[in-house]
mmJSON file of the N, C-alpha and C atoms, coordinates in Angstrom:
{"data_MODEL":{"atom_site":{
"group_PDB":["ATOM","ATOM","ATOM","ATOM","ATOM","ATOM","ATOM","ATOM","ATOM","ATOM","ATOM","ATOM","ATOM","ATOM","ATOM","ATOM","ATOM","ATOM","ATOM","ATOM","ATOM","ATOM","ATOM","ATOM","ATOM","ATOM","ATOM","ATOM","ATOM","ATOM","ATOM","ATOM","ATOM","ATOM","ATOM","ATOM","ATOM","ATOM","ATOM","ATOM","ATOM","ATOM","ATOM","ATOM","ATOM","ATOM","ATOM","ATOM","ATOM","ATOM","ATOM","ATOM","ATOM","ATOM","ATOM","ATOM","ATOM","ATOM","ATOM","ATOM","ATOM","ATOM","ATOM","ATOM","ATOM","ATOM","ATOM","ATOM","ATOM","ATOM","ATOM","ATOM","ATOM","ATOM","ATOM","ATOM","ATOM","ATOM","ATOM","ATOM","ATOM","ATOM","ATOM","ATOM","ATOM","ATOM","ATOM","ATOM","ATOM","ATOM","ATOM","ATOM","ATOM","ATOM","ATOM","ATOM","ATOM","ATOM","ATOM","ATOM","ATOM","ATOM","ATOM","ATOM","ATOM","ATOM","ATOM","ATOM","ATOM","ATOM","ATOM","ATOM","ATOM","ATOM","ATOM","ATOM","ATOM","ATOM","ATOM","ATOM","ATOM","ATOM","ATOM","ATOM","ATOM","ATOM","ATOM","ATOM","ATOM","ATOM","ATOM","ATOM","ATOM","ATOM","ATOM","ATOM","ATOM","ATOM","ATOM","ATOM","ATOM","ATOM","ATOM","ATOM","ATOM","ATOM","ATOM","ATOM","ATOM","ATOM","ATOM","ATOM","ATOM","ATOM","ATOM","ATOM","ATOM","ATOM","ATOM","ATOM","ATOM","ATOM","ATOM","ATOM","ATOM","ATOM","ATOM","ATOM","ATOM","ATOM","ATOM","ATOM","ATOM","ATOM","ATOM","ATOM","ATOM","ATOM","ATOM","ATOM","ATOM","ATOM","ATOM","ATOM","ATOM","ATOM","ATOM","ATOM","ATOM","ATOM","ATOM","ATOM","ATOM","ATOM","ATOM","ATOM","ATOM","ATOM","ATOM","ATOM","ATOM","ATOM","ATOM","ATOM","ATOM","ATOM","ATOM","ATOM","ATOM","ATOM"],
"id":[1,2,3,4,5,6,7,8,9,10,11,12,13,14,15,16,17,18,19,20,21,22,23,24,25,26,27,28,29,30,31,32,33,34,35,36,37,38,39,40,41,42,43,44,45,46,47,48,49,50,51,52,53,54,55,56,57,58,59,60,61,62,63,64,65,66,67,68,69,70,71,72,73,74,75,76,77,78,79,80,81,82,83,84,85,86,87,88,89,90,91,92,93,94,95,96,97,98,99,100,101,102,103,104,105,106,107,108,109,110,111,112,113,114,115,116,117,118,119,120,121,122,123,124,125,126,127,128,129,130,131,132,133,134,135,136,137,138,139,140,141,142,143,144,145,146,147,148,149,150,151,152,153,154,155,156,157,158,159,160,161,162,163,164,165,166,167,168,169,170,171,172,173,174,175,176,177,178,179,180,181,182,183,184,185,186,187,188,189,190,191,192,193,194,195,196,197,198,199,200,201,202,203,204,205,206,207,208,209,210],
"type_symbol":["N","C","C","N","C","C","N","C","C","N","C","C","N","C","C","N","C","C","N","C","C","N","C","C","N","C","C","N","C","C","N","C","C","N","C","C","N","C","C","N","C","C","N","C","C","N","C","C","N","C","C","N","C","C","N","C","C","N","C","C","N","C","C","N","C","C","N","C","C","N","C","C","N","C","C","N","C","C","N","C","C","N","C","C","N","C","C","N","C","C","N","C","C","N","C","C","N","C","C","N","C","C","N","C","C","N","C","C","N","C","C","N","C","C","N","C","C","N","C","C","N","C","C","N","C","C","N","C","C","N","C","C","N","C","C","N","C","C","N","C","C","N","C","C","N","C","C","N","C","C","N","C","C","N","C","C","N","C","C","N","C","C","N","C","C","N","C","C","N","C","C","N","C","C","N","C","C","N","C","C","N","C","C","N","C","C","N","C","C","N","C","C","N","C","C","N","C","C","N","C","C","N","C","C","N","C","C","N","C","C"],
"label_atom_id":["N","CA","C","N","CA","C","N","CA","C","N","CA","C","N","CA","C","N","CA","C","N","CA","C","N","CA","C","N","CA","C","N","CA","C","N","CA","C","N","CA","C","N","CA","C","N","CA","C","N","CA","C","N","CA","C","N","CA","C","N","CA","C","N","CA","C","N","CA","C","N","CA","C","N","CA","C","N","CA","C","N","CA","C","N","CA","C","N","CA","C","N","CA","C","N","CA","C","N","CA","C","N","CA","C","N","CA","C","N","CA","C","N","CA","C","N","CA","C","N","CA","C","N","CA","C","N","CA","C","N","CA","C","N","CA","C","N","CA","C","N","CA","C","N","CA","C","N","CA","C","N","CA","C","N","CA","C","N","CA","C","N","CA","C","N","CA","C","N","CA","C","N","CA","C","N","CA","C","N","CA","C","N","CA","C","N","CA","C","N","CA","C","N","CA","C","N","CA","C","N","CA","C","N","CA","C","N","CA","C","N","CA","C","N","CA","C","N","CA","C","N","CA","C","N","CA","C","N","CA","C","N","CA","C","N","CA","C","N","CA","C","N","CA","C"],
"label_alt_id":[null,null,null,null,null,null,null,null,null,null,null,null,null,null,null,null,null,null,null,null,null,null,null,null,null,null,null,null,null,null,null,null,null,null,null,null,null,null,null,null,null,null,null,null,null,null,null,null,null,null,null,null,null,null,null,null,null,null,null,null,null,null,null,null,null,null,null,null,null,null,null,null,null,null,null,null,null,null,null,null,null,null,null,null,null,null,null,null,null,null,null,null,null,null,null,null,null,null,null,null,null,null,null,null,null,null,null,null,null,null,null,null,null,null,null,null,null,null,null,null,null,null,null,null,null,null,null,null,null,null,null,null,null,null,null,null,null,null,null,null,null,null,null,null,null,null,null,null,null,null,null,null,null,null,null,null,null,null,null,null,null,null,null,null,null,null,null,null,null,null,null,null,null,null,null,null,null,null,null,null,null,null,null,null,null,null,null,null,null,null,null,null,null,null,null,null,null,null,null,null,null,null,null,null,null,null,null,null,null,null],
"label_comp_id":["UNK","UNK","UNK","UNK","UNK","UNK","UNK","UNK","UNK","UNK","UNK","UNK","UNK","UNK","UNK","UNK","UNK","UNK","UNK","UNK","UNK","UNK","UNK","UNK","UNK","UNK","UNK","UNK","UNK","UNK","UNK","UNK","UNK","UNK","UNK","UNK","UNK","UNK","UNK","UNK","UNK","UNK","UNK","UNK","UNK","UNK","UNK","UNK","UNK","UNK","UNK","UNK","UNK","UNK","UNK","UNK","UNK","UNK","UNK","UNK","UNK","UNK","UNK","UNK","UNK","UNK","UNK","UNK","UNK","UNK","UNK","UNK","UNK","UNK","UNK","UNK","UNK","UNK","UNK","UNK","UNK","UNK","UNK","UNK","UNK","UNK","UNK","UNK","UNK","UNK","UNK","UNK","UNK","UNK","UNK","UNK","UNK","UNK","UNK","UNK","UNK","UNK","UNK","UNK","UNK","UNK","UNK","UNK","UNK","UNK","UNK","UNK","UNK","UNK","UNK","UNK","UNK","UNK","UNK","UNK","UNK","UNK","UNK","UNK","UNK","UNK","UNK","UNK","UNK","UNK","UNK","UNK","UNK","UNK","UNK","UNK","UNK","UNK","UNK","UNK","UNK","UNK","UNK","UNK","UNK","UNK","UNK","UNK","UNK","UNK","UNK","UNK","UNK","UNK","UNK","UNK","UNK","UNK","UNK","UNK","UNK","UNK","UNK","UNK","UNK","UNK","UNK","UNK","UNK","UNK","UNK","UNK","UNK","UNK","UNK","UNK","UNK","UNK","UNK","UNK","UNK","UNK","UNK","UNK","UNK","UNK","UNK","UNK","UNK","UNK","UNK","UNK","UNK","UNK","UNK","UNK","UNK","UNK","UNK","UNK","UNK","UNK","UNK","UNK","UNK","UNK","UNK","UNK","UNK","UNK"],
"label_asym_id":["A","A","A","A","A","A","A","A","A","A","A","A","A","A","A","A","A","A","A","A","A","A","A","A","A","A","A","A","A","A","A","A","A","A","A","A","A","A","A","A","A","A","A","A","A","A","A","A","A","A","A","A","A","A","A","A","A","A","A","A","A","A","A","A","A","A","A","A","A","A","A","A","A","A","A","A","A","A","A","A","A","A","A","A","A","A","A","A","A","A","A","A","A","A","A","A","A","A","A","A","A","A","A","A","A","A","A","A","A","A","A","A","A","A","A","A","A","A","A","A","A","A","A","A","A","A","A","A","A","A","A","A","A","A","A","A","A","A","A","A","A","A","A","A","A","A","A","A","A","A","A","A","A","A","A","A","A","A","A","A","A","A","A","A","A","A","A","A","A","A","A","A","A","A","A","A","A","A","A","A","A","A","A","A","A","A","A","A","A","A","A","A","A","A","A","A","A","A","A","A","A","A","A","A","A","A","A","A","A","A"],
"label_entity_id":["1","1","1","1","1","1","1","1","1","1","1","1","1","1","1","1","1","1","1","1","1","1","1","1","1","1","1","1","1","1","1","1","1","1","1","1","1","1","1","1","1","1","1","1","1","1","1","1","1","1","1","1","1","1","1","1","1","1","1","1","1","1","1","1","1","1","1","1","1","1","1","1","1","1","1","1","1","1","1","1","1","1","1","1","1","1","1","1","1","1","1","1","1","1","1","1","1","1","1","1","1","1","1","1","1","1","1","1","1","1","1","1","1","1","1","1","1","1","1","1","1","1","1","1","1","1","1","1","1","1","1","1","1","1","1","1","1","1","1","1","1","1","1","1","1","1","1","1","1","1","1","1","1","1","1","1","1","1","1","1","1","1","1","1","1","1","1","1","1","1","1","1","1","1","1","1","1","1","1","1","1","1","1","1","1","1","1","1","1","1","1","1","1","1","1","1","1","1","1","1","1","1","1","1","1","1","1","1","1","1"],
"label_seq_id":[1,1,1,2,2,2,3,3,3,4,4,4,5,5,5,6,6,6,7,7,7,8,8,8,9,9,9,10,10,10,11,11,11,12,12,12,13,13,13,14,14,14,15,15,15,16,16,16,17,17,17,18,18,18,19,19,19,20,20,20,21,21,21,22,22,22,23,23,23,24,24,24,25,25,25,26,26,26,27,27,27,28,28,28,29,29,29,30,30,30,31,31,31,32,32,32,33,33,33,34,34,34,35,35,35,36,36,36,37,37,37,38,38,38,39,39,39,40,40,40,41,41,41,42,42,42,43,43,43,44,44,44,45,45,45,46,46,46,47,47,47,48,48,48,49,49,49,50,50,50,51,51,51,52,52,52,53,53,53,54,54,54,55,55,55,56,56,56,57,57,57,58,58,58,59,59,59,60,60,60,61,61,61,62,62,62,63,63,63,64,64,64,65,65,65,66,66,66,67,67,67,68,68,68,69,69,69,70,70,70],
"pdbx_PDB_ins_code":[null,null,null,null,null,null,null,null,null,null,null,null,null,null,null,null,null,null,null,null,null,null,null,null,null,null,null,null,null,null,null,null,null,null,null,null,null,null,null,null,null,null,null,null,null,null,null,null,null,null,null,null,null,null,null,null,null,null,null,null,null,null,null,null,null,null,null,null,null,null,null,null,null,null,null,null,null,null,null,null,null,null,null,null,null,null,null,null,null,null,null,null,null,null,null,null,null,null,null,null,null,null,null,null,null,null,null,null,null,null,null,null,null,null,null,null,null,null,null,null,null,null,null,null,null,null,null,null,null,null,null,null,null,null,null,null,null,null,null,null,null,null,null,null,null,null,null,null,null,null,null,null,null,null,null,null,null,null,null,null,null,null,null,null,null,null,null,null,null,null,null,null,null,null,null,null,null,null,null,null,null,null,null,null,null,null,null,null,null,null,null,null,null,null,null,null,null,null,null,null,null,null,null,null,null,null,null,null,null,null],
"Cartn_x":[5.179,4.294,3.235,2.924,1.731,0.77,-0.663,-2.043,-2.283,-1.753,-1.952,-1.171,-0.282,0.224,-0.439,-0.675,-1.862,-2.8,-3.773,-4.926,-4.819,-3.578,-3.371,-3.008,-2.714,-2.368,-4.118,-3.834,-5.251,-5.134,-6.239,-6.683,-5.589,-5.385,-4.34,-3.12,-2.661,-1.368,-1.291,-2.245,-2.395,-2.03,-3.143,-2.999,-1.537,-1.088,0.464,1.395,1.479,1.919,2.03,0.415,-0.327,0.621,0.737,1.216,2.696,3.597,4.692,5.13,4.291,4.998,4.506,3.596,2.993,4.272,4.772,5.751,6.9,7.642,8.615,8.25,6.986,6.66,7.312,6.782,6.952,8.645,9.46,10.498,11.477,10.636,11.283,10.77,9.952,9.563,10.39,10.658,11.82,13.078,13.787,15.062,14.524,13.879,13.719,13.902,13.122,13.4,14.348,15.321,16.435,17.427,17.204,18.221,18.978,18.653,19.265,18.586,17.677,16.914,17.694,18.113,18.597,18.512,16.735,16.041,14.926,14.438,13.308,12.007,11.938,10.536,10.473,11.032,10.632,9.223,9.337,7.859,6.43,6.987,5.809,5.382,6.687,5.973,5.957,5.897,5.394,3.725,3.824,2.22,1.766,2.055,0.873,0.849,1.785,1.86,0.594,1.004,-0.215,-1.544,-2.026,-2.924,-3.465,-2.729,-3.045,-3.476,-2.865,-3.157,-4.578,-4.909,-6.093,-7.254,-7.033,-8.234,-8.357,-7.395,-7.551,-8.554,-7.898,-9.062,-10.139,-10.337,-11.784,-12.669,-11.983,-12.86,-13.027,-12.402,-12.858,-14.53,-14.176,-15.11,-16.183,-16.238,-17.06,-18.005,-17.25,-17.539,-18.875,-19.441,-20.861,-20.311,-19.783,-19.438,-18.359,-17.905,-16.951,-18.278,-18.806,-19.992,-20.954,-21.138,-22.516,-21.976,-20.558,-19.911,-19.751,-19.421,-18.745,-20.092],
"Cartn_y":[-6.723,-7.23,-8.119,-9.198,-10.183,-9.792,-9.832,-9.56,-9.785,-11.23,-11.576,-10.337,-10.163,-8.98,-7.506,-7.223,-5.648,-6.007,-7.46,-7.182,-7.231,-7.587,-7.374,-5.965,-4.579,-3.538,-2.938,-1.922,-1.133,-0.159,0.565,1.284,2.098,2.813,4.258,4.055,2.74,2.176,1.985,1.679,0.991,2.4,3.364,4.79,4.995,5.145,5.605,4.889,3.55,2.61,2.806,3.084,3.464,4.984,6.049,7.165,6.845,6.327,6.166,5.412,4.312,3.895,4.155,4.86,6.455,7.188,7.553,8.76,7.658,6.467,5.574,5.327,5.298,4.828,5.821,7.283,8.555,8.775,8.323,8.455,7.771,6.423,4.863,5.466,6.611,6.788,8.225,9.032,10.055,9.328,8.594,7.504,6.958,6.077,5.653,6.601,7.905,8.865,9.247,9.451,9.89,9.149,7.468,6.724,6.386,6.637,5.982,4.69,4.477,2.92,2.026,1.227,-0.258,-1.288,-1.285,-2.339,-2.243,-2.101,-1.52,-2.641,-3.827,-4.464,-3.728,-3.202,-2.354,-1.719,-1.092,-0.184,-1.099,-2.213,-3.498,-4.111,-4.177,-4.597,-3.75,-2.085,-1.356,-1.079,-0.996,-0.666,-1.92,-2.695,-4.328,-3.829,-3.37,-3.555,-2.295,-1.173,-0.346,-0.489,-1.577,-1.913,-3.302,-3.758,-4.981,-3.884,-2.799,-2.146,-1.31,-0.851,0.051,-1.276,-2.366,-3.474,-4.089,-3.72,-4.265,-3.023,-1.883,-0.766,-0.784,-0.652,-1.14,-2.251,-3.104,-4.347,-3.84,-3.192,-2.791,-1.75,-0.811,0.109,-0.702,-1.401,-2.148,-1.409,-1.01,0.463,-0.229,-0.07,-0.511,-0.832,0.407,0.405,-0.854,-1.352,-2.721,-3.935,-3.685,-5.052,-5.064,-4.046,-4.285,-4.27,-4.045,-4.608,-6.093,-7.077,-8.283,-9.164],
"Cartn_z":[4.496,5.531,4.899,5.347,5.26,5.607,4.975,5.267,6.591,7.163,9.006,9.752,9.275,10.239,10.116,8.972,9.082,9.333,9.315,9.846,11.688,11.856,13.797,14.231,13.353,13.385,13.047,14.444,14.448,13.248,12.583,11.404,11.278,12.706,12.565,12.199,12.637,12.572,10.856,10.451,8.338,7.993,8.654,7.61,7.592,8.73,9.433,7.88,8.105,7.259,5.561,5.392,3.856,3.667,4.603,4.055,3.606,4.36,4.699,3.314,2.86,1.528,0.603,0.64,-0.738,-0.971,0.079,-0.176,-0.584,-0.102,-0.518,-2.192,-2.702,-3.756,-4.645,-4.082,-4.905,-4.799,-3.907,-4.387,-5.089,-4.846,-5.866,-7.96,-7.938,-9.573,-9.417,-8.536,-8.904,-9.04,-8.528,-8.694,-10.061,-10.578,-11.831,-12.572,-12.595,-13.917,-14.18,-12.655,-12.826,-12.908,-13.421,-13.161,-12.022,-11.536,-9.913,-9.28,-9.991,-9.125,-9.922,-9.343,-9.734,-9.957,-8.511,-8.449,-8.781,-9.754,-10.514,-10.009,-9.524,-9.262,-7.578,-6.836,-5.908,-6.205,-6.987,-7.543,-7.75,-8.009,-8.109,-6.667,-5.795,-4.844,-4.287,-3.977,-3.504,-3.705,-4.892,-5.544,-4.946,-4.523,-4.047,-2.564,-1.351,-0.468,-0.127,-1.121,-0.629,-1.027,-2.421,-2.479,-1.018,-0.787,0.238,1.731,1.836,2.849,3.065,1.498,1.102,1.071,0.894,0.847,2.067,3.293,4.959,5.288,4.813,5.337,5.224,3.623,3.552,3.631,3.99,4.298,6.14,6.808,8.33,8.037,6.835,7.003,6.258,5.804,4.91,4.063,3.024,1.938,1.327,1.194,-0.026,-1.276,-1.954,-3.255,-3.367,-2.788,-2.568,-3.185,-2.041,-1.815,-2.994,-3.256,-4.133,-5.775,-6.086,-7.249,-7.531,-5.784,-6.173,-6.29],
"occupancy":[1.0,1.0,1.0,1.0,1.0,1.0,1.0,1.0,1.0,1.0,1.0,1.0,1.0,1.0,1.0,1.0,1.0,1.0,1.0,1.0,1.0,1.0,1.0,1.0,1.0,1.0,1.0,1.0,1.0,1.0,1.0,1.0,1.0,1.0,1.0,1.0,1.0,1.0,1.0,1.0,1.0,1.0,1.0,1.0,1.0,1.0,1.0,1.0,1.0,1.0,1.0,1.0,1.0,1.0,1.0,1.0,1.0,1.0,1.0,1.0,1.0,1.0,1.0,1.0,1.0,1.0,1.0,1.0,1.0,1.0,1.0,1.0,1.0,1.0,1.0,1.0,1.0,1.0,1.0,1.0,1.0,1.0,1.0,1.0,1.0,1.0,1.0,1.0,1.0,1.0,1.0,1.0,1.0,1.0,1.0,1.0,1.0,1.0,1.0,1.0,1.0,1.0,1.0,1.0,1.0,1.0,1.0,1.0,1.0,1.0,1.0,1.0,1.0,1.0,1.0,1.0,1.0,1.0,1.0,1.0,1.0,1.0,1.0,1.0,1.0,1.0,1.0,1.0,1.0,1.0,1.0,1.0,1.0,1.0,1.0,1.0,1.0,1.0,1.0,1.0,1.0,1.0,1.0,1.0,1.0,1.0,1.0,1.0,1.0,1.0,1.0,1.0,1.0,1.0,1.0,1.0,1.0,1.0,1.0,1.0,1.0,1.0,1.0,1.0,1.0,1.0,1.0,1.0,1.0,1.0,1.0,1.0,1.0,1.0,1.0,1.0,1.0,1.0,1.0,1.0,1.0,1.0,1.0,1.0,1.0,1.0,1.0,1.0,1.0,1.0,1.0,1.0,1.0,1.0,1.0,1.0,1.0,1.0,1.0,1.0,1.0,1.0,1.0,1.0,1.0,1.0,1.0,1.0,1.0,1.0],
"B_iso_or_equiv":[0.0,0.0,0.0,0.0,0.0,0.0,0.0,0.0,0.0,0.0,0.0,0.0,0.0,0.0,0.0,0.0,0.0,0.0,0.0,0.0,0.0,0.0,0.0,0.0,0.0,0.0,0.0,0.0,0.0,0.0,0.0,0.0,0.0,0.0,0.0,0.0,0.0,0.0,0.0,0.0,0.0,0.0,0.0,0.0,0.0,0.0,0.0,0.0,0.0,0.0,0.0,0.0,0.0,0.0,0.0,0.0,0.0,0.0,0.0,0.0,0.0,0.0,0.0,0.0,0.0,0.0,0.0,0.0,0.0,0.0,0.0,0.0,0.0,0.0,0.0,0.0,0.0,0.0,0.0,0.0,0.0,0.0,0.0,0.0,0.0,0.0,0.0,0.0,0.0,0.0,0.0,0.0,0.0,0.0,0.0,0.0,0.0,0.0,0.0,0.0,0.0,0.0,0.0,0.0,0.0,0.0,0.0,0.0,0.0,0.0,0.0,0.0,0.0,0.0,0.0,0.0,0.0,0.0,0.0,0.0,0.0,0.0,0.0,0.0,0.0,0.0,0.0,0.0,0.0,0.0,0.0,0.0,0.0,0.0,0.0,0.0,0.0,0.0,0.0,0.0,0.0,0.0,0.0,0.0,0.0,0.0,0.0,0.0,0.0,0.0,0.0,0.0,0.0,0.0,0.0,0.0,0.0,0.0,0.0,0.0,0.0,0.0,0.0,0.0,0.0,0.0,0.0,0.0,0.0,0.0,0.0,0.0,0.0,0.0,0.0,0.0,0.0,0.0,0.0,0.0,0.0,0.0,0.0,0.0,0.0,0.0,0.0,0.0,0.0,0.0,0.0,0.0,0.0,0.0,0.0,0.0,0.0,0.0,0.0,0.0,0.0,0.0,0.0,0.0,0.0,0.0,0.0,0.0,0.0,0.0],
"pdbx_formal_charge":[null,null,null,null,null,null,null,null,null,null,null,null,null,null,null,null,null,null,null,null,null,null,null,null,null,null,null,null,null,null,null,null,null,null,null,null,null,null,null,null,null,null,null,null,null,null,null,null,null,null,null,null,null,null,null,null,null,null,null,null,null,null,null,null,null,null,null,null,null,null,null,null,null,null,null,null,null,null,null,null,null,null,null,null,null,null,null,null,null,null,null,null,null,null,null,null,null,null,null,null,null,null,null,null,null,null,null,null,null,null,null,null,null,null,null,null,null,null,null,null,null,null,null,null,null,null,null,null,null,null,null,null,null,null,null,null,null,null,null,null,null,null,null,null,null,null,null,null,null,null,null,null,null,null,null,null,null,null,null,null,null,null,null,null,null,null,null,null,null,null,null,null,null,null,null,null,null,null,null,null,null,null,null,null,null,null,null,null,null,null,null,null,null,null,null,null,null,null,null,null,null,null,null,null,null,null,null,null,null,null],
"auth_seq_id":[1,1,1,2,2,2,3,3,3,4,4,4,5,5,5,6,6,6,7,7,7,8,8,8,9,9,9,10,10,10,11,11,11,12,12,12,13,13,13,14,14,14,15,15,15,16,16,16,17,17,17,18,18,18,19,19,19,20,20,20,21,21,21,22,22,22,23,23,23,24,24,24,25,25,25,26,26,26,27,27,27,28,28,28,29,29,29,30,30,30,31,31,31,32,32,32,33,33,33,34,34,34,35,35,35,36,36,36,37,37,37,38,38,38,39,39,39,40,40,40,41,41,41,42,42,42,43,43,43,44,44,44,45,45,45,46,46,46,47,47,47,48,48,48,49,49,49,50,50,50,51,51,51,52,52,52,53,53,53,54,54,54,55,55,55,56,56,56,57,57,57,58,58,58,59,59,59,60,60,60,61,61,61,62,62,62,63,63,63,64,64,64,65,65,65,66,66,66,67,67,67,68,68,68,69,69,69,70,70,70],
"auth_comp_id":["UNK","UNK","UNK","UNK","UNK","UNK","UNK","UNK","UNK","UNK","UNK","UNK","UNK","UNK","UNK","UNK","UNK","UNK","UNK","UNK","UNK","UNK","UNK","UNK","UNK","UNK","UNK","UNK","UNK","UNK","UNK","UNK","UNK","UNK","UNK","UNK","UNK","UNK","UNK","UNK","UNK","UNK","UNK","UNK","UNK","UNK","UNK","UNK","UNK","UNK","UNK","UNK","UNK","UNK","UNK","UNK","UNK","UNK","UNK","UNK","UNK","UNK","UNK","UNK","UNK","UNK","UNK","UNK","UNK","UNK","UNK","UNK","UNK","UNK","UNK","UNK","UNK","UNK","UNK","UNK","UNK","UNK","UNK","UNK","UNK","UNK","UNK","UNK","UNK","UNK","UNK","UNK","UNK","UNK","UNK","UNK","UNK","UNK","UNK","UNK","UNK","UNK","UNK","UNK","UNK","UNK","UNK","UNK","UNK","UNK","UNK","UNK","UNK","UNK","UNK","UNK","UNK","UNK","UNK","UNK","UNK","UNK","UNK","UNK","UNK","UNK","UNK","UNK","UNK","UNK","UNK","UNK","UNK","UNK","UNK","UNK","UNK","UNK","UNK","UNK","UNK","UNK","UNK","UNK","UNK","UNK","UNK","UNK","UNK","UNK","UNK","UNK","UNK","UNK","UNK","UNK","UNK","UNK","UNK","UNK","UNK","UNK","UNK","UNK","UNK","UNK","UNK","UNK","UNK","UNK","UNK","UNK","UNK","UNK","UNK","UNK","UNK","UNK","UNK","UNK","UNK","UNK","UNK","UNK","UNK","UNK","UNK","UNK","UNK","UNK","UNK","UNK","UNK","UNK","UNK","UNK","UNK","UNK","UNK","UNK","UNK","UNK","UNK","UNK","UNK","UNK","UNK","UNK","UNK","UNK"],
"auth_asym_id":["A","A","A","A","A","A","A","A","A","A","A","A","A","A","A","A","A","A","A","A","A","A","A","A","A","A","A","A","A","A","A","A","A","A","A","A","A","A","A","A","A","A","A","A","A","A","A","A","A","A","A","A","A","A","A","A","A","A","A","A","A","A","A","A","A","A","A","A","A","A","A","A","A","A","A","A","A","A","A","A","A","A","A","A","A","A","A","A","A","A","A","A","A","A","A","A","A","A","A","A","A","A","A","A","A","A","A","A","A","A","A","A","A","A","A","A","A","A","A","A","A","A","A","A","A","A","A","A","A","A","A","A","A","A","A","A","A","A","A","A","A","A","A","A","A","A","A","A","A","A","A","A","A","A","A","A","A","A","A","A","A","A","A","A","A","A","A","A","A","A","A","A","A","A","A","A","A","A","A","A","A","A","A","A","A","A","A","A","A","A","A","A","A","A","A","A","A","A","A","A","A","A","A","A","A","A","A","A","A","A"],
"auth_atom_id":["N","CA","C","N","CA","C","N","CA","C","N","CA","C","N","CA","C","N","CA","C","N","CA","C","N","CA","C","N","CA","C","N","CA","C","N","CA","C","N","CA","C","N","CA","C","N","CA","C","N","CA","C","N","CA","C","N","CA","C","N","CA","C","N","CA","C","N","CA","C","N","CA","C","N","CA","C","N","CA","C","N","CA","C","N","CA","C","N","CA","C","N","CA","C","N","CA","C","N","CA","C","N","CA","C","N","CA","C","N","CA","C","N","CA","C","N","CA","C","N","CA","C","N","CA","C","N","CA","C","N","CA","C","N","CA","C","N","CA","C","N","CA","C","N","CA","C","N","CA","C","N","CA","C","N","CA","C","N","CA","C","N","CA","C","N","CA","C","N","CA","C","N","CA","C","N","CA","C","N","CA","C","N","CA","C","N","CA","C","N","CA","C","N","CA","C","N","CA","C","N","CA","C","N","CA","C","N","CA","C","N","CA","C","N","CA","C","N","CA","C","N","CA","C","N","CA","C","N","CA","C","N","CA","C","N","CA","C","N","CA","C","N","CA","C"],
"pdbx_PDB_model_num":[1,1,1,1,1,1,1,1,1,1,1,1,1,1,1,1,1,1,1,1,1,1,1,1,1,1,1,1,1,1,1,1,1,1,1,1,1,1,1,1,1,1,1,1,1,1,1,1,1,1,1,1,1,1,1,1,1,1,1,1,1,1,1,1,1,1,1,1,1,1,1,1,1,1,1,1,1,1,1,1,1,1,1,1,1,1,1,1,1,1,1,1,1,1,1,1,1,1,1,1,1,1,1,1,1,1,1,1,1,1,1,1,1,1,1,1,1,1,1,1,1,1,1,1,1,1,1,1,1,1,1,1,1,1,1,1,1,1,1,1,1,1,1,1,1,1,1,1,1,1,1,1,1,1,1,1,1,1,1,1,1,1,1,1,1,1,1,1,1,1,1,1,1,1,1,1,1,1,1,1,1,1,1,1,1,1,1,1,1,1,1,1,1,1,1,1,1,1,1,1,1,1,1,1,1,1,1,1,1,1]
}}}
């Protein structure tokens, strides 16, 4: 998914989203250990999709600790 499309998905819908490829992530590194992944940059663009999702969130809640770092 593209940043334009989660920022048109309400908060609950991201979390929904954010859990859903936490757990895809966690089973794309049990398949790696065990040799069964094939497509090994899966795990790369997993780890981006849930970081792009955790930085729509918090830019809604507009965390401090965000702001007063940049």
């Amino acid at each position: 998914m593209n940043p334009s499309e989660l920022r048109a998905l309400e908060s609950e819908e991201i979390k929904a989203k954010l859990a859903d490829a936490r757990e895809e992530l966690m089973n794309f590194r049990f398949q790696q250990v065990t040799g069964q992944l094939t497509d090994t940059s899966r795990l790369r663009i997993m780890r981006r999709e849930i970081a792009r999702m955790e930085t729509i969130l918090n830019e809604r809640v507009g965390n401090p600790e965000v702001e007063g770092e940049a």
